[in-house]
ZAMI-418889 format. One record per residue: residue number from 0; residue in one letter; y, z, x of N, C-alpha, C in turn. Coordinates in pm, whole numbers. Each point is the difference from the previous one (the first is absolute). Last residue first. Layout:
<atoms>
atom num=NUM&residu=A&n_Y=Y&n_Z=Z&n_X=X&ca_Y=Y&ca_Z=Z&ca_X=X&c_Y=Y&c_Z=Z&c_X=X
...
</atoms>
This chain:
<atoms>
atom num=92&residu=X&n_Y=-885&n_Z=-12671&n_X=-9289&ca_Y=93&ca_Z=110&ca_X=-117&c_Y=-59&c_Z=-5&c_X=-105
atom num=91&residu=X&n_Y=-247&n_Z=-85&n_X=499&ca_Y=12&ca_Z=-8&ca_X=-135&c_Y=104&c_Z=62&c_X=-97
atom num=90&residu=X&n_Y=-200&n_Z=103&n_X=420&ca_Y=133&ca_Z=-50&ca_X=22&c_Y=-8&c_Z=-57&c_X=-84
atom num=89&residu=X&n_Y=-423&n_Z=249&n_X=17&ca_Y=141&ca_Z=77&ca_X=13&c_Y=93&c_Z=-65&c_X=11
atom num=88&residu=X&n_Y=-377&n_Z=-237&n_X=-15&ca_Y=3&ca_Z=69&ca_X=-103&c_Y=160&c_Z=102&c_X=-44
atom num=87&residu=X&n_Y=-285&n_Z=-417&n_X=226&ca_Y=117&ca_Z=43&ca_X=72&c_Y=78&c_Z=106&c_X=-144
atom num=86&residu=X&n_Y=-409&n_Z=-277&n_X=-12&ca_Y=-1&ca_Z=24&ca_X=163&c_Y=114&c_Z=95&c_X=19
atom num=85&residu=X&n_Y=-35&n_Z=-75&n_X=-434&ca_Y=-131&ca_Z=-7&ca_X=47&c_Y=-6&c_Z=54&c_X=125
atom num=84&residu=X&n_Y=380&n_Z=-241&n_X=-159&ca_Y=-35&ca_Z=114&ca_X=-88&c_Y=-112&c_Z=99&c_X=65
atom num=83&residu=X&n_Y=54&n_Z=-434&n_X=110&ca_Y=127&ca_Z=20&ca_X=103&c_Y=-4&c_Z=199&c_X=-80
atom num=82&residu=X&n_Y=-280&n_Z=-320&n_X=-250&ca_Y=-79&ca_Z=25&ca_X=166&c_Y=107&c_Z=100&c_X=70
atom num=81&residu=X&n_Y=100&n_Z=-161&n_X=-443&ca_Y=-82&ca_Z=140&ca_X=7&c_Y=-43&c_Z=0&c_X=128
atom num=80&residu=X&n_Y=307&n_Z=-334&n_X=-6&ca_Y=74&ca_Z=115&ca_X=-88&c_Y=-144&c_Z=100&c_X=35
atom num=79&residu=X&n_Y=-60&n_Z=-455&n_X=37&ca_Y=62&ca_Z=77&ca_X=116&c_Y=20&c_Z=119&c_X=-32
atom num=78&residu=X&n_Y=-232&n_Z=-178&n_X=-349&ca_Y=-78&ca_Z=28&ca_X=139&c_Y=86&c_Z=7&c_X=89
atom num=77&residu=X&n_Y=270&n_Z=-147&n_X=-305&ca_Y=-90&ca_Z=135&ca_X=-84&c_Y=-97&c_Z=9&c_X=141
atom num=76&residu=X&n_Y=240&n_Z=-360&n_X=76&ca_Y=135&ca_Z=107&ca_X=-3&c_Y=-108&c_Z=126&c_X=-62
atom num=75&residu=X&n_Y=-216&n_Z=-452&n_X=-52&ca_Y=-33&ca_Z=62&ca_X=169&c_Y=113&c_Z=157&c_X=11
atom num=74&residu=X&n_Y=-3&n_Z=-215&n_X=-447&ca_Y=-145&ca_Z=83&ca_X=54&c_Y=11&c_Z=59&c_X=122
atom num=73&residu=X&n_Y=373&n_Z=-278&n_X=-100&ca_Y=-26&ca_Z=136&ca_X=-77&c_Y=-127&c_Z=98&c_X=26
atom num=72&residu=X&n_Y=48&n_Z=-464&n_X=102&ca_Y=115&ca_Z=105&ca_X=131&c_Y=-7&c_Z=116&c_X=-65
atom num=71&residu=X&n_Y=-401&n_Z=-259&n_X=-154&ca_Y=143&ca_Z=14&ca_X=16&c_Y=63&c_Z=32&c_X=63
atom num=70&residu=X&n_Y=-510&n_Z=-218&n_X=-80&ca_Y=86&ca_Z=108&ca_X=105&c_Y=130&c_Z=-49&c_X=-24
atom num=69&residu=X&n_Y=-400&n_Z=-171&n_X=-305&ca_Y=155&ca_Z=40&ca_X=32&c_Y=22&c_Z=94&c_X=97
atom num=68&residu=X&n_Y=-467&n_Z=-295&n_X=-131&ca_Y=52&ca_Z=168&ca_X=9&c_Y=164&c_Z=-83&c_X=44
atom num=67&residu=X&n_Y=-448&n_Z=-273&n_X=-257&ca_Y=83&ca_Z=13&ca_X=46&c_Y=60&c_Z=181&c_X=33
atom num=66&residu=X&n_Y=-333&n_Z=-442&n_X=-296&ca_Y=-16&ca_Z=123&ca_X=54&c_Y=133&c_Z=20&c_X=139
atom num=65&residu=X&n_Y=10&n_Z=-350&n_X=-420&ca_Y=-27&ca_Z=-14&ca_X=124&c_Y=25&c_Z=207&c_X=55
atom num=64&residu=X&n_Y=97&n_Z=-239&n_X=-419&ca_Y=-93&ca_Z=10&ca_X=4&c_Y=-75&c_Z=34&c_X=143
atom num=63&residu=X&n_Y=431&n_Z=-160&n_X=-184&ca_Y=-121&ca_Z=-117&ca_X=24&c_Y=-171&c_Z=71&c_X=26
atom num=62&residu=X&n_Y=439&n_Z=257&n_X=-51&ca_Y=-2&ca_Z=-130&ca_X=-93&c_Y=-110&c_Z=-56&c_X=-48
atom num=61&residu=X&n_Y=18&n_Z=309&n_X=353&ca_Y=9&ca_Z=95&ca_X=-110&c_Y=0&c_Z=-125&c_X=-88
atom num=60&residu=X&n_Y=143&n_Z=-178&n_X=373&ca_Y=-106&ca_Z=69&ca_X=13&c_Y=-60&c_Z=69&c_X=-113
atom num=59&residu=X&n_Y=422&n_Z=-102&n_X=72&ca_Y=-87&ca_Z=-159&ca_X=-59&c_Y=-66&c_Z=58&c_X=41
atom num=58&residu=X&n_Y=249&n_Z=321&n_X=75&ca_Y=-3&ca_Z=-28&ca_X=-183&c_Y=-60&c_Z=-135&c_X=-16
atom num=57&residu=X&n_Y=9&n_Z=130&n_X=437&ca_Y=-86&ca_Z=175&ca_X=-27&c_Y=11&c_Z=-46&c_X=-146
atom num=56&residu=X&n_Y=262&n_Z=-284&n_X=251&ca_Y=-130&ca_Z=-35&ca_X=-5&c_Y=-128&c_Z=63&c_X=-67
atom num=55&residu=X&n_Y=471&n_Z=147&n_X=23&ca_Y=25&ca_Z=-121&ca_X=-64&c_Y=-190&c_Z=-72&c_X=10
atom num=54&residu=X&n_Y=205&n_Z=421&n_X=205&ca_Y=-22&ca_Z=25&ca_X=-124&c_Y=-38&c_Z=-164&c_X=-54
atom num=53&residu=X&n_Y=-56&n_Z=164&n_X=515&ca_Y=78&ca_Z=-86&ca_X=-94&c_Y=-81&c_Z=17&c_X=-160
atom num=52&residu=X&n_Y=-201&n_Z=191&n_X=448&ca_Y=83&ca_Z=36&ca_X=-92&c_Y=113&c_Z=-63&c_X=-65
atom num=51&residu=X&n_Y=-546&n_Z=-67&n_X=62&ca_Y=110&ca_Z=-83&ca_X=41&c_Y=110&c_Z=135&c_X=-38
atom num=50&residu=X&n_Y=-553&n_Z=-172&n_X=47&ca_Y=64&ca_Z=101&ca_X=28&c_Y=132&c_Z=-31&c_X=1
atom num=49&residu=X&n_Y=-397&n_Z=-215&n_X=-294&ca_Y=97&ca_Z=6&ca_X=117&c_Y=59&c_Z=110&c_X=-1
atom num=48&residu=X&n_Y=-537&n_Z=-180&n_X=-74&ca_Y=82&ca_Z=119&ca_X=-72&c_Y=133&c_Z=-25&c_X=116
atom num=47&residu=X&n_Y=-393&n_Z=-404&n_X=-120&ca_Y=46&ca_Z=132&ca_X=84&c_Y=92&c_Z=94&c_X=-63
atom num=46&residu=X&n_Y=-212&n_Z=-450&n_X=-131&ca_Y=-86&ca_Z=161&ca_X=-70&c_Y=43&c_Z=125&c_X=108
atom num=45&residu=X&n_Y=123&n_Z=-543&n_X=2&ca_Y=-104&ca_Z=81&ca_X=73&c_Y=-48&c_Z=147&c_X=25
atom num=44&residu=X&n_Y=310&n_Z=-219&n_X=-288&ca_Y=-115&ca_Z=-149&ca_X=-10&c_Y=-105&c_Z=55&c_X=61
atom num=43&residu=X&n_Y=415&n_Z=256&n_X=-50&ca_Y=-106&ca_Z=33&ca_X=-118&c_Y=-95&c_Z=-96&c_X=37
atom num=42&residu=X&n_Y=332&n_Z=33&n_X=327&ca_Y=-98&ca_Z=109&ca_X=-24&c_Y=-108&c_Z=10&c_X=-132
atom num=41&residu=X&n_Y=312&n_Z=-369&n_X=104&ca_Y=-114&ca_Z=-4&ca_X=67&c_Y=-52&c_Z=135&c_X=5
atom num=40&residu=X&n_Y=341&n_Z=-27&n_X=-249&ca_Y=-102&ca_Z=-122&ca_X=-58&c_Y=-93&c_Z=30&c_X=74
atom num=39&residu=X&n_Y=358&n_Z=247&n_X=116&ca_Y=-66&ca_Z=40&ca_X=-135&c_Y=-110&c_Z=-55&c_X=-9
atom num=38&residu=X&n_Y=283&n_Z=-188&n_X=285&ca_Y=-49&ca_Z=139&ca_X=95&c_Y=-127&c_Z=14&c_X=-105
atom num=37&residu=X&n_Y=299&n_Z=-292&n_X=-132&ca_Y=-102&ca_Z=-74&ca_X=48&c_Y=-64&c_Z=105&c_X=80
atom num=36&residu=X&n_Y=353&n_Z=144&n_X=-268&ca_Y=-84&ca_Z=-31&ca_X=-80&c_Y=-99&c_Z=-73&c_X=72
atom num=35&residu=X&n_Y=393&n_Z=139&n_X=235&ca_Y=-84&ca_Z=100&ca_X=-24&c_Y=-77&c_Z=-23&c_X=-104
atom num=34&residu=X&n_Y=163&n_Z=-353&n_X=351&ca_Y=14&ca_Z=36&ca_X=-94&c_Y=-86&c_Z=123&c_X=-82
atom num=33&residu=X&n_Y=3&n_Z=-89&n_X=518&ca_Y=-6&ca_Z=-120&ca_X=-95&c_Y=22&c_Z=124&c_X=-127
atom num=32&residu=X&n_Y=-9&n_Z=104&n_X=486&ca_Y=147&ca_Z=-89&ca_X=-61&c_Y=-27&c_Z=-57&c_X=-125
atom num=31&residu=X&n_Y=-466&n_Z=65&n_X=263&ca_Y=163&ca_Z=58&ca_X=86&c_Y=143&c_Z=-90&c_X=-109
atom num=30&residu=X&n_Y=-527&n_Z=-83&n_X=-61&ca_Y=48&ca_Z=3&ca_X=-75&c_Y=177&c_Z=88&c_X=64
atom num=29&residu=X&n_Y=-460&n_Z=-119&n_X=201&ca_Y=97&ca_Z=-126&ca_X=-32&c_Y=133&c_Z=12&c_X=-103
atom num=28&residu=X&n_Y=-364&n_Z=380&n_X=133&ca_Y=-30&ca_Z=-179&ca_X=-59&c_Y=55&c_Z=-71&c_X=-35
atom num=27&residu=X&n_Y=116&n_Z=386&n_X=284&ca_Y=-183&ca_Z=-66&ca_X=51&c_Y=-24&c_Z=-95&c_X=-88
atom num=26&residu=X&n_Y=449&n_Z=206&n_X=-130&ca_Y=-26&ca_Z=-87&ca_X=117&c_Y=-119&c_Z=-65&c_X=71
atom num=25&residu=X&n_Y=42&n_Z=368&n_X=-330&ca_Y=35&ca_Z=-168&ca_X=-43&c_Y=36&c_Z=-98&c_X=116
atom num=24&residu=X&n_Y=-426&n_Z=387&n_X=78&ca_Y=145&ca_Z=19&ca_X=-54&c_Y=83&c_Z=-176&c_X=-40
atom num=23&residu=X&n_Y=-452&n_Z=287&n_X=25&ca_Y=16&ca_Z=-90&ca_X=7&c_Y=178&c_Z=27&c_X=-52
atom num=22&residu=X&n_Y=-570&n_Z=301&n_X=91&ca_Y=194&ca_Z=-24&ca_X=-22&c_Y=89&c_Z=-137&c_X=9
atom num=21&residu=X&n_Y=-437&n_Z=417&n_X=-71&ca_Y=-2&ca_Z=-143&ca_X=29&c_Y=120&c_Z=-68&c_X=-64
atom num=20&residu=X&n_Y=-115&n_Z=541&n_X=138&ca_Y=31&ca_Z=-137&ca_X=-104&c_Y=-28&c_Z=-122&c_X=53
atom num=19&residu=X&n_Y=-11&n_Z=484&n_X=216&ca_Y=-171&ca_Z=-49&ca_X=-58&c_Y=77&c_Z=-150&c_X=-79
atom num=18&residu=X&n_Y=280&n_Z=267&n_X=289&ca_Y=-35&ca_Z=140&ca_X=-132&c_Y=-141&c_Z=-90&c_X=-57
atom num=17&residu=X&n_Y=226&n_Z=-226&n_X=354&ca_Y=-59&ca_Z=97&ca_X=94&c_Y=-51&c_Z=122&c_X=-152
atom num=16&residu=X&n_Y=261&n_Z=-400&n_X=-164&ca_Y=-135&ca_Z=-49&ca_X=55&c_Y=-75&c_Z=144&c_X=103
atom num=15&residu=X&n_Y=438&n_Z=73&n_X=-162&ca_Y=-106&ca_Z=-27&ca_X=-132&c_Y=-153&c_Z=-73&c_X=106
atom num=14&residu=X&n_Y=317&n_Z=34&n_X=306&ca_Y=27&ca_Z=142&ca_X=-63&c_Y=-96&c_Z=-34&c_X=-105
atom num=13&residu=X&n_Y=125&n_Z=-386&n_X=197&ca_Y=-112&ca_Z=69&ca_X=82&c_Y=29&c_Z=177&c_X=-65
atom num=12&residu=X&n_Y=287&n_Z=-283&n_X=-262&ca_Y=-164&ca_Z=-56&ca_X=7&c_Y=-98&c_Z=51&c_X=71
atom num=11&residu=X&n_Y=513&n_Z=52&n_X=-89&ca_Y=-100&ca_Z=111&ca_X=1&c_Y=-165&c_Z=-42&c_X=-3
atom num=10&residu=X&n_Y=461&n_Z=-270&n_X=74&ca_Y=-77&ca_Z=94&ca_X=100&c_Y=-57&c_Z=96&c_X=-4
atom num=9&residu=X&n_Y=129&n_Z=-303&n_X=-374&ca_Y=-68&ca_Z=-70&ca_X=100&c_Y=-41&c_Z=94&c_X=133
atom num=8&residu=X&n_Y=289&n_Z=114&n_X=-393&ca_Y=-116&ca_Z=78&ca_X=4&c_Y=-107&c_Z=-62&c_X=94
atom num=7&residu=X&n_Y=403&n_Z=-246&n_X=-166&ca_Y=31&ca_Z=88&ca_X=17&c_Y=-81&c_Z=120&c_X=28
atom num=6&residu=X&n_Y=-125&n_Z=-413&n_X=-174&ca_Y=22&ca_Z=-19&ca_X=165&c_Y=81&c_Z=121&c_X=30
atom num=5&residu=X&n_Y=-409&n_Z=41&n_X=-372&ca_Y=145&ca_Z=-75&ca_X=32&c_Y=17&c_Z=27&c_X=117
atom num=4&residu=X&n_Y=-467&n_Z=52&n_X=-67&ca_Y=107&ca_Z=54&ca_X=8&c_Y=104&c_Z=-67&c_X=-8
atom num=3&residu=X&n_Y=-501&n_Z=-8&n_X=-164&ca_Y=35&ca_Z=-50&ca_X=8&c_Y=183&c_Z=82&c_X=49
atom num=2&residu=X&n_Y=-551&n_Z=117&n_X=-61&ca_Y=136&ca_Z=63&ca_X=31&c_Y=98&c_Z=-165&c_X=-6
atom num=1&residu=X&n_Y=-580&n_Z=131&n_X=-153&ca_Y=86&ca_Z=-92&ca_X=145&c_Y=160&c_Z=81&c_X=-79
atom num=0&residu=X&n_Y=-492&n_Z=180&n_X=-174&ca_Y=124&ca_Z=-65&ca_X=-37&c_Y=84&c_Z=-20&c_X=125
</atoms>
């Protein structure tokens, strides 16, 4: 399965691509600035999965049927939270 990234996740391509993916972000297809249902469209036409944190594509996604992950500010705030936890046990309240 290929990766498709919103443009907000555009500089993680050599990061996903060095973990094994095959990657493509909205800018590699023409798609920079365009409407979050034509993001949608072209992920479902070409069977990729998008990466986006905008709630608004993550629900035409889910809509249409189109395989997809949400990185929220929320999610990323929970993995900051247990790493900063983790590493840094005693200065924790």
């Amino acid at each position: 399965m290929k990766l498709l990234l919103d443009e907000m996740y555009a500089g993680l391509k050599e990061y996903f691509e060095t973990l094994g993916w095959e990657v493509l972000t909205v800018k590699d297809v023409g798609l920079q600035g365009a409407k979050d249902i034509d993001v949608v469209k072209y992920a479902k036409d070409h069977d990729l999965l998008l990466v986006t944190r905008d709630q608004k594509p993550a629900e035409l996604a889910e809509l249409s049927g189109v395989k997809y992950v949400l990185i929220s500010n929320a999610l990323i705030a929970r993995i900051a939270d247990e790493k900063i936890r983790e590493k840094y046990p005693n200065i924790v309240s």
